[in-house]
C-alpha positions in Angstrom: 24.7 -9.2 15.1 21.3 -10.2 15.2 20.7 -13.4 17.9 16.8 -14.0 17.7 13.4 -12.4 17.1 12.5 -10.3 20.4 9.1 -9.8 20.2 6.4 -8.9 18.2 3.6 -6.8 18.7 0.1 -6.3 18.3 -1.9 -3.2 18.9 -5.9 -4.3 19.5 -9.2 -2.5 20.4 -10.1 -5.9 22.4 -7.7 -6.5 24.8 -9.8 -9.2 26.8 -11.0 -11.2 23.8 -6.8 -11.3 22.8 -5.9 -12.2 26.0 -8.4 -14.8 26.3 -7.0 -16.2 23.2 -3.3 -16.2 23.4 -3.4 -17.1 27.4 -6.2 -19.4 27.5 -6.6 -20.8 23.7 -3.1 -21.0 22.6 -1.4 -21.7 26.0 1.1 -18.6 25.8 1.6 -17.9 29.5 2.1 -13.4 30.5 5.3 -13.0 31.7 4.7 -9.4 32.8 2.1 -6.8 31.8 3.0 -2.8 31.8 0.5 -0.6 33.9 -0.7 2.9 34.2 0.0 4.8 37.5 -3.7 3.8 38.7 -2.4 0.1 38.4 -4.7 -0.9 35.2 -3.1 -2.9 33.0 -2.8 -1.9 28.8 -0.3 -4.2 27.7 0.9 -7.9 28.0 4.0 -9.8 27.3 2.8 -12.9 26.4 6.2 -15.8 26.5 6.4 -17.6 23.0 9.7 -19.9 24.1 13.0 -19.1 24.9 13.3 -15.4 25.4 11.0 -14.7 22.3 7.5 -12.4 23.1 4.3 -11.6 22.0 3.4 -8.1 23.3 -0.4 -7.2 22.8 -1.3 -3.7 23.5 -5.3 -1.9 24.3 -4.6 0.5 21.9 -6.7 3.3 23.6 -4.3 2.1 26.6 -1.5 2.8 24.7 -2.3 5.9 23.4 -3.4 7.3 27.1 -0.3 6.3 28.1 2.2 7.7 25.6 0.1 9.9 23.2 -0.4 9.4 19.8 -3.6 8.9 18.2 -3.4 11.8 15.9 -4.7 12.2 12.3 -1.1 11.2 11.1 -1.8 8.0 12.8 -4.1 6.7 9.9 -1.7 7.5 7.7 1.4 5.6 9.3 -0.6 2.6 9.3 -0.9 2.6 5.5 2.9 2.8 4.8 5.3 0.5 3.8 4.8 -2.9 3.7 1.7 -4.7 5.8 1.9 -7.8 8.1 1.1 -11.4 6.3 1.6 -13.7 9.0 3.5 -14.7 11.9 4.8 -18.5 12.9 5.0 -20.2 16.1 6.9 -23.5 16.3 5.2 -26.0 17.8 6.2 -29.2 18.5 3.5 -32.1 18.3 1.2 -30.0 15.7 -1.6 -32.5 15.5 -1.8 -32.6 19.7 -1.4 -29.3 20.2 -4.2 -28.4 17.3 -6.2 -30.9 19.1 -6.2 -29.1 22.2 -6.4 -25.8 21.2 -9.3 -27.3 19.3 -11.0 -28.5 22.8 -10.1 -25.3 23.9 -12.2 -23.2 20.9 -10.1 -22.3 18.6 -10.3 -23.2 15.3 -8.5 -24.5 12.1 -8.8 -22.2 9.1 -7.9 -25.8 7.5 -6.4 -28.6 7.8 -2.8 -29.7 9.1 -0.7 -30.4 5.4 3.1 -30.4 4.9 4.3 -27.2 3.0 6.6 -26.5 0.3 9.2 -26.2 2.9 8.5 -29.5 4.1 7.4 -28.8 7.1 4.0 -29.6 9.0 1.9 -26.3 9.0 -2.1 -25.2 10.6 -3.5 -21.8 10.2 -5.4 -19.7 12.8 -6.8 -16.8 13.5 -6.8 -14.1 16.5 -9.7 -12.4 17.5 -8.7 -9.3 15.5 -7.9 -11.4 12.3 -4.3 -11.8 12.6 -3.4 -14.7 10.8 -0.9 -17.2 12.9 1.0 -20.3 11.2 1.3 -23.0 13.4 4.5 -25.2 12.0 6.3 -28.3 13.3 9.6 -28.9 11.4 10.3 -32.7 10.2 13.5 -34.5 9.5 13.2 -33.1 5.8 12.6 -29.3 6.8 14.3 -26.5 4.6 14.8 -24.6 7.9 17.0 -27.5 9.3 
């Protein structure tokens, strides 16, 4: 049976600029990062509450340390279906906008309810990723 999301992850040519982002925009804190034998760091596990994860990879990193990066490689990214979005739930959504706000980040527009009924802002990564910022309300379809 399926108990929760696990984590979800991004492969980036920018590392720093992501990191920079999710750590010291957003808030997310790392919980661990994975390393090469020379110690450098290619990857990041970034907490998203509970025991859910955002893990962001160098994707030069990843491929020197487990291969890949072939001509097939072009292909498999242009197969099956492609990432929309992803959510975090946050809870204060006009607080926390405000201080991800101070922090540089910006709205792509403003905070509205949804057809779900619950409160929703939209961001955007360094690399484009689009993010969903939600906080549920007593009228929520989720709830």
């Amino acid at each position: 049976m399926i108990r929760q999301l696990a984590h979800l992850c991004l492969m980036s040519h920018q590392l720093p600029a992501m990191i920079a982002f999710y750590r010291d925009g957003l808030g997310l804190p790392i919980k661990f990062s994975l390393k090469h034998d020379d110690g450098t760091a290619f990857g990041h596990y970034f907490g998203a509450g509970s025991m859910t994860f955002l893990e962001i990879f160098d994707r030069a990193g990843a491929i020197k340390q487990w291969g890949g990066g072939d001509a097939n490689e072009k292909l498999r990214s242009h197969v099956g279906s492609h990432y929309n979005h992803f959510c975090f739930e946050i809870t204060g959504l006009e607080e926390y906008c405000a201080a991800i706000q101070e922090r540089g980040v910006k709205l792509d527009r403003p905070i509205k309810v949804g057809m779900d009924h619950s409160k929703q802002a939209w961001i955007k990564d360094p690399d484009g990723n689009v993010i969903e910022l939600m906080e549920y309300t007593a009228k929520s379809m989720q709830l």
